[in-house]
N, C-alpha and C positions, 0 to 999 in steps of 0.2 A: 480104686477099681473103676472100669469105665461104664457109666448109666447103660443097662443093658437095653434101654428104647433109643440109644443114639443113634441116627442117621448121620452115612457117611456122605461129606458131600466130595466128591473127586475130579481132581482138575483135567490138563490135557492126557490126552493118550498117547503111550509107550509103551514099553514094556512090561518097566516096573509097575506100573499104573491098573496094566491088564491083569496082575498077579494080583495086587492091590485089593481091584475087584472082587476076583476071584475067591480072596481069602474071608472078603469081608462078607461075602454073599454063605460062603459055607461056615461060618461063625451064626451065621443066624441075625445078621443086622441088614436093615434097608440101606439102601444106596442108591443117589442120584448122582448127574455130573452138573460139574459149573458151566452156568451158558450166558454167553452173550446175545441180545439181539435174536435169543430162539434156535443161537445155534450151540452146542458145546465149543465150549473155548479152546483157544491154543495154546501155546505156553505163551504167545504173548498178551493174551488176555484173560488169561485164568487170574489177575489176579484187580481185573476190572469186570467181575460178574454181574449181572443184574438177575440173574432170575436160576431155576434148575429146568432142567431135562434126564429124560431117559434113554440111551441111546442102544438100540439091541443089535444081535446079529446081523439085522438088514441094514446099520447104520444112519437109521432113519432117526431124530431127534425127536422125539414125543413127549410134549407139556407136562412139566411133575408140578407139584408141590412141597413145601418145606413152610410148615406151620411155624409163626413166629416163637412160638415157646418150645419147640422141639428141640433136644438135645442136638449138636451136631457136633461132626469130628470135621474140620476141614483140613483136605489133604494135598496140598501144592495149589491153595485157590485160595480165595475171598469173595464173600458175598454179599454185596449190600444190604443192608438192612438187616444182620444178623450177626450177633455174635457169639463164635463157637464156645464150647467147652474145654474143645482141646484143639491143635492147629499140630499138623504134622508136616513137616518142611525141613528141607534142609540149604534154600536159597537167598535166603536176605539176614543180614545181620539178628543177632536176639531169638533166629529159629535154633530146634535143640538140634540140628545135627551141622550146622551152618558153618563151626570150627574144627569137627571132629575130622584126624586126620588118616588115611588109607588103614593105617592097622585096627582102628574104631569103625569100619564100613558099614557095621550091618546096625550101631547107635545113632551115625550118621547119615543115614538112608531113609526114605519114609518108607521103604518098604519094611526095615527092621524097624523102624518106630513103631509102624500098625501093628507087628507080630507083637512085641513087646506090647502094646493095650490089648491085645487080644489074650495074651498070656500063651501063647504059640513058639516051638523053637522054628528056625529054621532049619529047611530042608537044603541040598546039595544046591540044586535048583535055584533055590532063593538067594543063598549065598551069591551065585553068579551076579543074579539079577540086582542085588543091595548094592556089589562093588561096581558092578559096571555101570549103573547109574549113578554114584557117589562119588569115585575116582578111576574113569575109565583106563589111563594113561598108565594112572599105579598099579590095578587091577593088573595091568597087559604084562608090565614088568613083576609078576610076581611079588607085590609087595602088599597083599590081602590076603590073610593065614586065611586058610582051607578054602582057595578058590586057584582051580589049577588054568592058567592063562592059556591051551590046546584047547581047555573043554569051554573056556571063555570063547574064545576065538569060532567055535563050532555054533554056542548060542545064537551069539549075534548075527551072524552070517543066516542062519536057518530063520533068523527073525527079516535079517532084511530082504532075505528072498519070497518070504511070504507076505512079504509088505508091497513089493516090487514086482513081486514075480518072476522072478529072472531066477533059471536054475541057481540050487545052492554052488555047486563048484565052478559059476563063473563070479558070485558075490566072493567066493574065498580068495579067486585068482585078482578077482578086483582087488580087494583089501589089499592083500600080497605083493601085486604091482605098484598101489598107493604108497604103501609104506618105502619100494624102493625109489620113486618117484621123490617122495618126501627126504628121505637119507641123501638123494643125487642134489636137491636143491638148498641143503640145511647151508645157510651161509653165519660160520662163524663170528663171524661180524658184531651181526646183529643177536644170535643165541636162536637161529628160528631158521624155518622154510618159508619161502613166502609164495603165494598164489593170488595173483591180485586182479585175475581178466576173468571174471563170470564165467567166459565163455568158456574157457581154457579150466577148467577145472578139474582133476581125475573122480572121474561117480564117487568112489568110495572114500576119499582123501582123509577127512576126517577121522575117521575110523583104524585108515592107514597109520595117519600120525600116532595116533593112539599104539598101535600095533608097534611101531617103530621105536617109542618111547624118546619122539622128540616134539618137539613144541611147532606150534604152524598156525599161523595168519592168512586166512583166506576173505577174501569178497562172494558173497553170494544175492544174487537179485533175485529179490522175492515177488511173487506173482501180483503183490499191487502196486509194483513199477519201485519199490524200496529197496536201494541197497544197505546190504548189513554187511558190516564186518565183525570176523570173529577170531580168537586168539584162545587155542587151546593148548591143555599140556605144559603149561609153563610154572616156573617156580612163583610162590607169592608178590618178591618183589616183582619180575615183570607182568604177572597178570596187573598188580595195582599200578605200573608204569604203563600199560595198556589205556588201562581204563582212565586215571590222571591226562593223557595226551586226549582221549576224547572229549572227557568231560571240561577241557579247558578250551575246546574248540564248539563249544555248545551242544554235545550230541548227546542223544539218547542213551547211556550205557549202564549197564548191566553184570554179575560177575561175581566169584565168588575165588577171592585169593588161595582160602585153603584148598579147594578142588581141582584150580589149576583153568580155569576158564573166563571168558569173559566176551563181552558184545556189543555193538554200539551199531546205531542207525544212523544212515543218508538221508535224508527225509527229501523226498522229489529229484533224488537222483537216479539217473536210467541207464549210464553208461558207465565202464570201471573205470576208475579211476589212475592216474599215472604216479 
C-alpha cells in the first residue's frame, strides 16, 4: 500500500501527465514537477533533473522542495540526489509497463500505474488517455478493449487545439489530411512513409500516421538548432532496426520496441538531411 505522506514528483507535460496531476492532487497527496536549471523539464530532460518546482495555471515555475527523507513516487523523471519508493514509467528497460503490450494499456501506462497506487478504477476518459499514451498507433486501430478509436480521435484533436489554438475542426482536418498524406507516401520498400525535409513537414503528421495505422520516419528541427529524427508506429523488429542504424552511427537514441516508437539525435545539425 503506498505511504500516504508520499510526494509525487512528475516529469514533462502532456496529457496523460495533466490527468496524472489531477488524480494525484484529488487523492489528497502533494506534488511537485521535475526541473532542470529552475525550469520543469522536457521529456528530454525529465530524466537529468536536479531540483523541483511548482508549475500553476499561469505556467510560472516556482521553487519547491522535496526533503531528503520524504517518501516520493517518481513518475516519467529522476532526481538527483533521491531515491524514490516507487518509479512509475513505462520508457526504459526494467520500468513495469516498458513490455506491456496494447491489450495491457492501462498496466502499461503511468497513468494506469498511478490509478492502480492509488487504488482508483479508471474512468472512460482515462482509458483514452492510458492507450493513447502507451500505444497510440494500436489505440487508433482498435486494438485497446474499451477505448473506442472516433472518441480517441475527438480527444486528441480537442487537446491539440487547446495546446495550439487552432479551431478543433481544422486540427481534425489536419490529422485527416496527414494520415492521407502518409497512406500517398508509404513506400513498400522500406515498410514506412518517409518525411525527411523539416521544412516540408504536414502540422499534424505524426498523429496522422498514428491515425492511419502505418509506420513514418520523420526529421524535425528543434529550436536549439538539433535535428531529431523519429520512427513511429512500427513493429518491434523495425523500431530496434531503427534504433541499431543510429546507435552504430554514434547518435543519441532512444525507444521503446514494444510501443512501436523510437528517436535519435543530430547533434549540431541545422539543415535536413538527404
Amino acid at each position: 500500500m503506498l505511504d500516504p505522506n508520499s510526494t509525487f514528483v512528475l516529469g514533462a507535460q502532456d496529457p496523460e501527465m495533466r490527468e496524472i496531476e489531477r488524480i494525484v492532487d484529488d487523492a489528497g497527496h502533494p506534488w511537485v514537477h521535475a526541473a532542470k536549471g529552475r525550469r520543469r523539464c522536457s521529456p528530454r530532460t525529465a530524466y537529468e533533473a536536479d531540483a523541483v518546482v511548482r508549475v500553476g495555471p499561469d505556467r510560472v515555475p516556482r521553487p519547491a522542495v522535496l526533503a531528503p527523507k520524504t517518501p516520493a513516487v517518481f513518475v516519467e523523471c529522476r532526481l538527483q540526489g533521491h531515491e524514490p519508493i516507487a518509479r512509475v514509467d513505462h520508457h526504459h528497460p526494467g520500468d513495469a509497463g516498458y513490455e506491456l503490450m496494447p491489450e495491457h494499456y492501462l498496466r502499461g501506462s503511468s497513468l494506469g500505474q498511478v490509478l492502480e497506487l492509488l487504488e482508483r478504477e479508471p474512468t472512460a476518459t482515462q482509458r483514452l488517455l492510458a492507450a493513447s499514451d502507451h500505444c497510440l498507433t494500436a489505440a487508433y486501430q482498435g486494438e485497446c478493449p474499451g477505448v473506442d478509436p472516433d472518441e480517441l480521435l475527438f480527444l486528441r484533436a480537442s487537446w491539440r487545439a487547446l495546446m495550439s489554438g487552432r479551431a478543433l475542426s481544422d486540427v481534425i482536418e489536419g490529422i485527416l489530411d496527414a494520415a492521407k498524406r502518409v497512406r500517398a507516401h508509404h513506400d513498400s520498400e522500406f515498410g514506412e512513409a518517409r518525411f525527411f525535409d523539416p521544412t516540408e513537414l504536414p502540422l499534424d503528421l505524426a498523429e496522422g500516421a498514428a491515425y492511419a495505422g502505418l509506420p513514418v520516419r520523420y526529421r524535425e528541427l528543434l529550436p536549439e538548432g538539433i535535428l531529431k529524427e523519429m520512427f513511429k508506429g512500427g513493429t518491434p523488429a523495425a523500431v530496434i532496426a531503427f534504433m541499431d542504424e543510429h546507435r552504430h552511427a554514434g547518435r543519441a537514441v532512444y525507444g521503446n520496441p514494444y510501443r512501436g516508437y523510437a528517436g535519435s539525435y543530430w547533434p549540431g545539425r541545422s539543415a535536413p538531411l538527404r
